[in-house]
ZADO-1210 file (C-alpha; in nm, 4 decimals, padded with zeros to 6 digits):
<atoms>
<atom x="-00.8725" y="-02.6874" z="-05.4521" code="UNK" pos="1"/>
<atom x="-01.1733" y="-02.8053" z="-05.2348" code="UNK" pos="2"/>
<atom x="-01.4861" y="-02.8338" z="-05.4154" code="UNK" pos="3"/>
<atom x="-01.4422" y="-02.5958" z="-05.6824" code="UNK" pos="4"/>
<atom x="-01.3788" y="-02.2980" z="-05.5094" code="UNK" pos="5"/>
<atom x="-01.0154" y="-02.2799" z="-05.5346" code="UNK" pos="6"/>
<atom x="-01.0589" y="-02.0009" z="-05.7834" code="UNK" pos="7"/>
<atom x="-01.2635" y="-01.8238" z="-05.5383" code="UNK" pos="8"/>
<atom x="-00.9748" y="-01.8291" z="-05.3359" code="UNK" pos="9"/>
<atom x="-00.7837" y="-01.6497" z="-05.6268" code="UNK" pos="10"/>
<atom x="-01.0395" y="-01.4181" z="-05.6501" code="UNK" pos="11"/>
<atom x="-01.0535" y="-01.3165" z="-05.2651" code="UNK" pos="12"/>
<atom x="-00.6631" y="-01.1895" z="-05.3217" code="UNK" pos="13"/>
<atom x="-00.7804" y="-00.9987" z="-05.6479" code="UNK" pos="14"/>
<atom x="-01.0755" y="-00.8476" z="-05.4460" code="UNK" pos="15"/>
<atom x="-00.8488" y="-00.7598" z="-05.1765" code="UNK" pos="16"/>
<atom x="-00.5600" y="-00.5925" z="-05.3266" code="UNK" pos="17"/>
<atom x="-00.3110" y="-00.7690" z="-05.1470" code="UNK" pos="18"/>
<atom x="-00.3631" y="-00.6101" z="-04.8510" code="UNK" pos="19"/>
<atom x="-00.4225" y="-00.8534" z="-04.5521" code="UNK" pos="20"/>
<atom x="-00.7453" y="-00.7183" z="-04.4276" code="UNK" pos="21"/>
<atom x="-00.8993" y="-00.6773" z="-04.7217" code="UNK" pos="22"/>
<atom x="-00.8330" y="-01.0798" z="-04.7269" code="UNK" pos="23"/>
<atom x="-01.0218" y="-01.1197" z="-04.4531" code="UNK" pos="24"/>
<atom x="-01.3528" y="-00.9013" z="-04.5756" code="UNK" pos="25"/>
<atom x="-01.3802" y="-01.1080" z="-04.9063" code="UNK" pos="26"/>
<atom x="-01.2980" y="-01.4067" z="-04.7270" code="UNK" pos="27"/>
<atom x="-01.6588" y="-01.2960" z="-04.4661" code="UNK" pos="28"/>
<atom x="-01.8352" y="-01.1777" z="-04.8031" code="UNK" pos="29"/>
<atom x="-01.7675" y="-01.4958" z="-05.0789" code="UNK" pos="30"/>
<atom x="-01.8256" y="-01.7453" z="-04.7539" code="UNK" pos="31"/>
<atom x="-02.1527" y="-01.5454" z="-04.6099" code="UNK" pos="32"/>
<atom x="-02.2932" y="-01.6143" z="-04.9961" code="UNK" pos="33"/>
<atom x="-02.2255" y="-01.9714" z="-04.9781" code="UNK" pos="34"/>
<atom x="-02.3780" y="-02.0129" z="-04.6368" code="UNK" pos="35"/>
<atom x="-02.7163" y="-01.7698" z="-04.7105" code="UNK" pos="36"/>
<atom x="-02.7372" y="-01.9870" z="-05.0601" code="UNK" pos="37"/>
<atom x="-02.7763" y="-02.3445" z="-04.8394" code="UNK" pos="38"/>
<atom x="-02.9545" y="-02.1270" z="-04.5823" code="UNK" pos="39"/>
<atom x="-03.2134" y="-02.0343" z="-04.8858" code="UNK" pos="40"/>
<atom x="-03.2010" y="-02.4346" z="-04.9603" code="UNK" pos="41"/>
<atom x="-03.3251" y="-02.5244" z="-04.6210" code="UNK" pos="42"/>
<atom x="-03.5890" y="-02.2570" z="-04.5975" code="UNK" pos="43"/>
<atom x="-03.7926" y="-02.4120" z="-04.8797" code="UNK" pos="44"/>
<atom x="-03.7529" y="-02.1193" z="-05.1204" code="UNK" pos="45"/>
<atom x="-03.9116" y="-02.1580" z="-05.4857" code="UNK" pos="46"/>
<atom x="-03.5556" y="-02.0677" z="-05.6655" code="UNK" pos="47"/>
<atom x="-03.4277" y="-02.4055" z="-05.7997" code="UNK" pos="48"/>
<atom x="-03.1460" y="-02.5002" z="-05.6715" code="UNK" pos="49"/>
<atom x="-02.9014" y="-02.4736" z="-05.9453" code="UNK" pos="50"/>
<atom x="-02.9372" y="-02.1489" z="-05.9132" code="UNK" pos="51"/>
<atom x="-02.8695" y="-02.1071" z="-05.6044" code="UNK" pos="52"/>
<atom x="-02.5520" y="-02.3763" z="-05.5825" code="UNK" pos="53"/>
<atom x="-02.3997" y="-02.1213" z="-05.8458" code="UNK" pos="54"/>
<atom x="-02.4932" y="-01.7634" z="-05.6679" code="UNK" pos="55"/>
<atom x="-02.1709" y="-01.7676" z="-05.5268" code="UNK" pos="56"/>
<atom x="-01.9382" y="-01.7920" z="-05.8460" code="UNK" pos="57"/>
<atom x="-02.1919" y="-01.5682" z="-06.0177" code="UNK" pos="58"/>
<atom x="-02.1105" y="-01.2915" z="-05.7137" code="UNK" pos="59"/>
<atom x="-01.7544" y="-01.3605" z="-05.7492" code="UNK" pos="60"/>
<atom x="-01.7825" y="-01.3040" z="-06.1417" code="UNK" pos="61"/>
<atom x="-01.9680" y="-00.9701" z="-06.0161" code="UNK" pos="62"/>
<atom x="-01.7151" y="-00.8691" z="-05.7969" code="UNK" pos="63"/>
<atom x="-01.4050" y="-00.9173" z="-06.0672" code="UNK" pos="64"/>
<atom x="-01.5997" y="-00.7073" z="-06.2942" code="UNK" pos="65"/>
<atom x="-01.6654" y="-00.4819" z="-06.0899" code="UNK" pos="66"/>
<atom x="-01.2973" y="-00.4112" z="-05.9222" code="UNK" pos="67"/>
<atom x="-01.1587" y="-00.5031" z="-06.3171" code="UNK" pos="68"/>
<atom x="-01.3241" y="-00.2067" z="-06.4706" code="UNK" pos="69"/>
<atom x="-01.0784" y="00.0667" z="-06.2569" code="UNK" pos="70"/>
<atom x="-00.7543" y="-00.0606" z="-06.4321" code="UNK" pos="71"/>
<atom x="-00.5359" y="00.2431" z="-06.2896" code="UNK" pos="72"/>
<atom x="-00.6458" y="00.1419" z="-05.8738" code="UNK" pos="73"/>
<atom x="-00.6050" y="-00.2615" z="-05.9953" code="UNK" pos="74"/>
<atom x="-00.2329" y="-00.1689" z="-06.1359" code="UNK" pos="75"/>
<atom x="-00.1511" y="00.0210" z="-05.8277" code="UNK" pos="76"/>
<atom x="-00.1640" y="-00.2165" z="-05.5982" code="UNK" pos="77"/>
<atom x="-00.0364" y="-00.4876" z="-05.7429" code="UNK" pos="78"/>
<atom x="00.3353" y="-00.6704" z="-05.6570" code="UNK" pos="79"/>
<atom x="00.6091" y="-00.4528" z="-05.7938" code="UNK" pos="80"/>
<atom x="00.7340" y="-00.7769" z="-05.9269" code="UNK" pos="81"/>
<atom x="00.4250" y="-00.9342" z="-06.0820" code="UNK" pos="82"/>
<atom x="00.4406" y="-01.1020" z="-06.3509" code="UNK" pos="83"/>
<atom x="00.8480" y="-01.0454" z="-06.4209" code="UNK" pos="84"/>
<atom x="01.0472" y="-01.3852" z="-06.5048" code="UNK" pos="85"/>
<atom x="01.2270" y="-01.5003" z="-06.1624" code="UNK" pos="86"/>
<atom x="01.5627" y="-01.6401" z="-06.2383" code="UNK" pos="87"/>
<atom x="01.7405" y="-01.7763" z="-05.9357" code="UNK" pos="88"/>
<atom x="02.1034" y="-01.7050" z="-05.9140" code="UNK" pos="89"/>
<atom x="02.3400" y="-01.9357" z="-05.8192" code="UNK" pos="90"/>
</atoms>
């Protein structure tokens, strides 16, 4: 975990299904918000700046929501094996 956005990290594989592309899109998306937020820093703009330090957890809550609320599409393209007990066999 690197500065708190390990979870963000968890949320990129939600966000993408577990489809490798997909990875890559919400890997551009979550890491284009952090950069416009210090981008908005630098520029001078009259938001304080704790709010914009947490836009990008706030769009990542957004985004769980938001892919969350179609539980049939979420369960269909999840691991066959998710969740299941592994046991190893010897």
């Amino acid at each position: 975990m690197t500065a708190g956005a390990g979870w963000i990290a968890l949320a990129i594989v939600v966000f993408a299904s577990w489809k490798p592309w997909r990875v890559l899109l919400g890997a551009y998306l979550f890491g284009g918000i952090a950069v416009l937020q210090l981008n908005l820093q630098a520029a001078g703009v009259k938001v304080p700046v704790e709010v914009l330090s947490m836009s990008p957890y706030l769009i990542t809550i957004l985004v769980l929501v938001i892919i969350s609320s179609d539980r049939s599409r979420a369960a269909l393209n999840a691991p066959a094996a998710l969740g299941r007990v592994f046991h190893a066999s010897s």
